[in-house]
Structure formats: C-alpha cells, structure tokens
N, C-alpha and C positions, 0 to 999 in steps of 0.2 A: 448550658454547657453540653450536656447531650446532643442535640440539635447540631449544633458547631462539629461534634467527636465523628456524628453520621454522615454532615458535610463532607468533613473530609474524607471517609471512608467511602463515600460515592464516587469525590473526583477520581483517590488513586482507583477504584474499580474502571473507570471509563476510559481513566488515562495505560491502565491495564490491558484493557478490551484494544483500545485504540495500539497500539505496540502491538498488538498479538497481530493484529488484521495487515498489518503493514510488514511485519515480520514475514508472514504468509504469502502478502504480494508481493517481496522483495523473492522468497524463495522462487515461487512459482516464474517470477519474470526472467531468474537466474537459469532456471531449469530452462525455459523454452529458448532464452538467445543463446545454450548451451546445445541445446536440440533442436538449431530453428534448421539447419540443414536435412537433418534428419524430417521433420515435421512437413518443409515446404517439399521434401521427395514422396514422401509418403503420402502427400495429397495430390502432388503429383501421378503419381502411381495409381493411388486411388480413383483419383477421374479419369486418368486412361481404363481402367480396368472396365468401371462404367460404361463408359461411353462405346468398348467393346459389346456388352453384356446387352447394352440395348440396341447396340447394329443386330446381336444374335438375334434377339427379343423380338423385332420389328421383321428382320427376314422368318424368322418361324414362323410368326402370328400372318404374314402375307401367305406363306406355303400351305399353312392351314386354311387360311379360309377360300388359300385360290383351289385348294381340294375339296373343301366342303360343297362349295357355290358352285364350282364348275365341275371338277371330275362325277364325285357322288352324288349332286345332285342331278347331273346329266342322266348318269344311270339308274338316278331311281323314277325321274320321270320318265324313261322309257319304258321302265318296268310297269307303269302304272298308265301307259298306254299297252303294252302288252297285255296285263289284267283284263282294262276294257275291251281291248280284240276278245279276249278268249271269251268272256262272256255274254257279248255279242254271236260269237259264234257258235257255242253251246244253244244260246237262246233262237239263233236261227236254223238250227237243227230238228227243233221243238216247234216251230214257225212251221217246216217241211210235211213234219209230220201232221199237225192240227190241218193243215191244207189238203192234206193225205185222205184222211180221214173225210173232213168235211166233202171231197167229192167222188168219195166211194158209193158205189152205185148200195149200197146194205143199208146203209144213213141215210142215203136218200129218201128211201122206201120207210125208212123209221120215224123219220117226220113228217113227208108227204101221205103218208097213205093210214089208216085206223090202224088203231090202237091193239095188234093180236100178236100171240106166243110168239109164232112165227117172224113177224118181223120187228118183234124184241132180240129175239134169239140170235138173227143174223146178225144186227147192229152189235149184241153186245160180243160176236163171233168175230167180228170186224174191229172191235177195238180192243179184244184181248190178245190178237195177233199183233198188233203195235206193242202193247203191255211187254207182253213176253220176249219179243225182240230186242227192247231196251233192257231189259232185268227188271221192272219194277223199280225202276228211278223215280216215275210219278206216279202220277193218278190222275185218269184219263173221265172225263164227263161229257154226257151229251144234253143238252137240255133247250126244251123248244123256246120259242119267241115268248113264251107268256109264262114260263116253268111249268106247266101241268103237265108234262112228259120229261121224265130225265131216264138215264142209264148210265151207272160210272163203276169203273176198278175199283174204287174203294165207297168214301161215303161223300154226299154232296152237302155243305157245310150252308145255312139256312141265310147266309149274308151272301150266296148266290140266287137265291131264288124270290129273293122281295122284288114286287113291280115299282115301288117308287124310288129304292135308293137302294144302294149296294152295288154287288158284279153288273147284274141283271140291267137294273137300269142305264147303268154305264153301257152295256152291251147295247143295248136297243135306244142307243143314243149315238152311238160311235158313228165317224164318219166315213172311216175307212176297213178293212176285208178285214185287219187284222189288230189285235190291241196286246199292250202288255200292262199287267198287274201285278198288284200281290194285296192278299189278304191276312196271312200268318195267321192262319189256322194249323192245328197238329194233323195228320194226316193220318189212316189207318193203321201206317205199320208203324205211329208214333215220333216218328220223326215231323218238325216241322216243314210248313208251306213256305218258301222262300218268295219265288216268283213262279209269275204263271202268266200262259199266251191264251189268248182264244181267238177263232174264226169266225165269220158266218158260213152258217150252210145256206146256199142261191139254190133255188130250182132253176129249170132250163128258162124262167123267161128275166131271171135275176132277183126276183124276189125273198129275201128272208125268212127261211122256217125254221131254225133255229141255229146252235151254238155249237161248237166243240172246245172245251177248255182243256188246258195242260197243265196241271199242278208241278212242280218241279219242286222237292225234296230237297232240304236245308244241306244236308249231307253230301248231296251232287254239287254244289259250290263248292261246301269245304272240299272235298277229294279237289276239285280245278284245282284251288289256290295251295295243293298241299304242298308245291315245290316250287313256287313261284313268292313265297312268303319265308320271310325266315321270322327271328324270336324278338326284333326291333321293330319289323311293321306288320299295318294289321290293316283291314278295309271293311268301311261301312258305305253302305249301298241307299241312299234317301229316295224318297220320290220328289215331284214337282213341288209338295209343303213341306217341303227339309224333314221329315218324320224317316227315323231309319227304318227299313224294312230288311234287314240284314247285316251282320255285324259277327263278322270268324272270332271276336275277341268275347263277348259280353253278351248274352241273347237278354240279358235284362235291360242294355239299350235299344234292341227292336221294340219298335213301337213308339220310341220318345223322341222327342225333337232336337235334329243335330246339333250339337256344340261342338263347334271347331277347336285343334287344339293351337296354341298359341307356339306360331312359327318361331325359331332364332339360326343360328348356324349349324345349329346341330337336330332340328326337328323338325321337320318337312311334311306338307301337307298338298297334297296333286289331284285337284278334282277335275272329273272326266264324265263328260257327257255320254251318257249309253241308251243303248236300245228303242232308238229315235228319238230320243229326247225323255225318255220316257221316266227315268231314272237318272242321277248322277253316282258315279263312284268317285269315293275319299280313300285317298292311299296315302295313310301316315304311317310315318319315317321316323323312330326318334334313335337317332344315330351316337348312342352315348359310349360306343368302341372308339369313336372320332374323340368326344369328350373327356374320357378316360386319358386319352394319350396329353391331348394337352393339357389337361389337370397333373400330368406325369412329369412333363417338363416345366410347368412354373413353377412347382415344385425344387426341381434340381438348380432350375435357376436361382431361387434362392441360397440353396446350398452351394452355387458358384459364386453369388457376390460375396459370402461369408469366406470363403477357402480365398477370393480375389484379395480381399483385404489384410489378409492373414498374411500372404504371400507379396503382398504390397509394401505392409511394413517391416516386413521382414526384408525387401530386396533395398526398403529405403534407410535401412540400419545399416545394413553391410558396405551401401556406397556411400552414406554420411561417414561412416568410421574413416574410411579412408580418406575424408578430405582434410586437408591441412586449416587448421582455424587460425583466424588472425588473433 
C-alpha cells in the first residue's frame, strides 16, 4: 500500500516539474515574440556597434605598429648609427694620438737606445704632455717588444706584459700599425678600463721596438652617451666572442657573454659593427611609452563595447516602442 501511495506521489511531483518547465517556456516564448522587435534591433545595433569598434580596432592597431616599425624604429636605428660614429670617432682620436706618440723622436730614443735617467725622463716628459692635454681621460703605456722596459701614467696591469698570451702577445702578433682592445682592468684613478688602442713604434728601417697603448676610462664613454641615451635604451659594446666589454647599464654584465634581448614591436635591438670590426655595439630600445599608450586604448575599447551595448538597447527600445504590432 505504501509503495502504490509513493507511486503516486512521484507521478504528481513529475507531472508538477513537467507544468512548471513548460509554464516557463510558454512565458519566456511570450516575452520574446512580445520583444522580438525590440531583440532583433538590438542585435542589430549591437553588430553594427561591433563591427564599428573593430574598423576603430584594426585602423589603430595598423597606426601603431606602422609607427613602431617605421617612424621609431627608423629613428632609433639612426641613433645607433650615430652611437657607432661617435665612438669610432673618439676611438680614432686616441688612434692620432698613440701614432703621435709612437713617432716622437723622445720614444724613439726610449726604446732604441740603453736603458738611463735621461732617456726615461724624456719619454715619460713626452707622454705626460699628451696626458695632460686630454685631462687624464686615460692612461698612457710604453712598453718594449719583450716588456722588459715599460713607462706609463698610471700602472701597467701584468695581462700586458706575459710573452705567451694576453695584450703583449696579441701585440707581437698583430698584423697591422694599429690594434684595438680591452682588458677591463680598474685603472689608477679607480675608474674602470673600457677600451684601449695600441701602436707599434718602427725605427727608421721599419722594424718593431716596441708599443704605445691607450687606456680609455669607462667614464669617457659614459660622458659620450650622456645625451645621446635616454631611461628606455641602453648599449652593450662585445668583442669578436660576444663577451661584453662595456655596458652603461650593468658593469656586472662586463665580462659575461651577450644575451640578446628578445625583440617584439615595442623592444628593439640594432647591432653595429665598430672600430674595424673590432667590436660590435647593441643598442636596445624597450619602448614601453609606445606600449603604455596602447595598453591605454584596449582598454577604453573595452569600455566603448560596454557603453556600445548599453546605448544599442537602449536605441533598440525606443524604436521597437514605436512600432505598431500586429
């Protein structure tokens, strides 16, 4: 008897449920052929607003990157030919001078001829007149074919003066009058060794007697790039084994080996071959003023499909009211 009582008190629950659901879709079907004007303006509206929002979308997103790719990046690769001039031309300033030097008749007499006061005296009389004419921007060395004679402005750092490997042996290997280097050693007045030039000194029949190096001070780069850099780019200087030997941002990446940073539309990297090949500069861009701005507008975009839609059904109420229903 039970059994039968719960019977039936299942059917009417189902046959309950079942009325209620159909109840539901009788109203909801009433409300929408009651609103179907209204519904099919409003989607109306709605897809026009769209399809606005992404003409805007698509002409922004082309304005932006036809400025990224071509205005700014135009100008920042000039700038990072500009860079490279300027420290070519610093560096052959320092080229003038080592040349200077190497065929001063004081030098001459400093390596060709014994080892006395005298003609220590003139050589180092001879290279403190270069010194002092620059301010003490580097540190000026003289040192023979074999190092057993040097003379310098400040101190000569012992990875100049090994015969089998270092400056020296680079020196007395080279094939041409003139080389460029760097060692990043700290130099006297504490500041570091960025780059450095050296000559041969020839006697009159062209023979090799010794060297003139040019230390050039980390500090005379930075001043270059003081105004030629702003707070978005920065430039690391490698040699021939990608190892940076210069870096205005980080001096804990001098020494390590470059990693590139990972290009997009907004971060630019312009490498430039300098000082005969000798060196490459990297002149990274990360232009996140560019970024900002468009992170500003997808933003507001958002906030125009939301105000679109608002204004969509609102324009598609006002013209459904007025239509006559059959």
């Amino acid at each position: 008897m039970k059994q039968v009582i719960m019977l039936i008190h299942d059917k009417k629950r189902i046959r309950g449920f079942s009325l209620t659901v159909k109840n539901i879709y009788k109203k909801i079907h009433a409300f929408v052929y009651d609103k179907r004007y209204f519904i099919k303006l409003s989607l109306i509206y709605i897809g026009i607003s769209f399809s606005l929002i992404f003409i805007l979308s698509v002409i922004f997103e082309n304005i932006y990157t036809s400025i990224s790719r071509n205005y700014i990046y135009g100008q920042e690769k000039l700038k990072s030919i500009q860079i490279a001039n300027s420290i070519d031309d610093l560096m052959q300033e320092y080229v003038l001078m080592s040349e200077n030097l190497a065929s001063n008749e004081d030098i001459q007499h400093f390596f060709r001829f014994e080892n006395n006061a005298a003609n220590n005296i003139a050589a180092q009389d001879a290279i403190e007149d270069f010194f002092l004419y620059k301010k003490g921007k580097e540190e000026i060395h003289l040192i023979s074919t074999i190092g057993e004679r040097t003379i310098s402005t400040g101190y000569i750092p012992n990875i100049y003066l090994y015969k089998n490997w270092g400056v020296l042996y680079d020196l007395q290997h080279m094939k041409d009058s003139t080389m460029y280097f760097s060692s990043l050693y700290r130099g006297l007045s504490g500041d570091g060794i960025s780059l450095s030039v050296a000559t041969k000194v020839k006697d009159a029949t062209g023979k090799v007697i010794g060297y003139v190096l040019v230390d050039i001070y980390r500090n005379t780069l930075q001043n270059l790039f003081r105004n030629l850099l702003t707070s978005q780019s920065s430039i690391k200087i490698t040699n021939t084994d990608d190892y940076v030997r210069y870096s205005n941002e980080d001096t804990y990446d001098e020494g390590t080996l470059y990693k590139p940073i990972k290009e997009s539309d907004y971060v630019y990297t312009f490498t430039t071959s300098i000082l005969e090949g000798s060196f490459s500069l990297h002149y990274e861009v990360k232009n996140t003023f560019l970024l900002h701005i468009k992170s500003t507008f997808q933003t507001q975009f958002f906030y125009l499909i939301a105000f679109s839609i608002i204004i969509s059904m609102i324009t598609a109420l006002i013209v459904s009211s007025g239509i006559r229903k059959p």
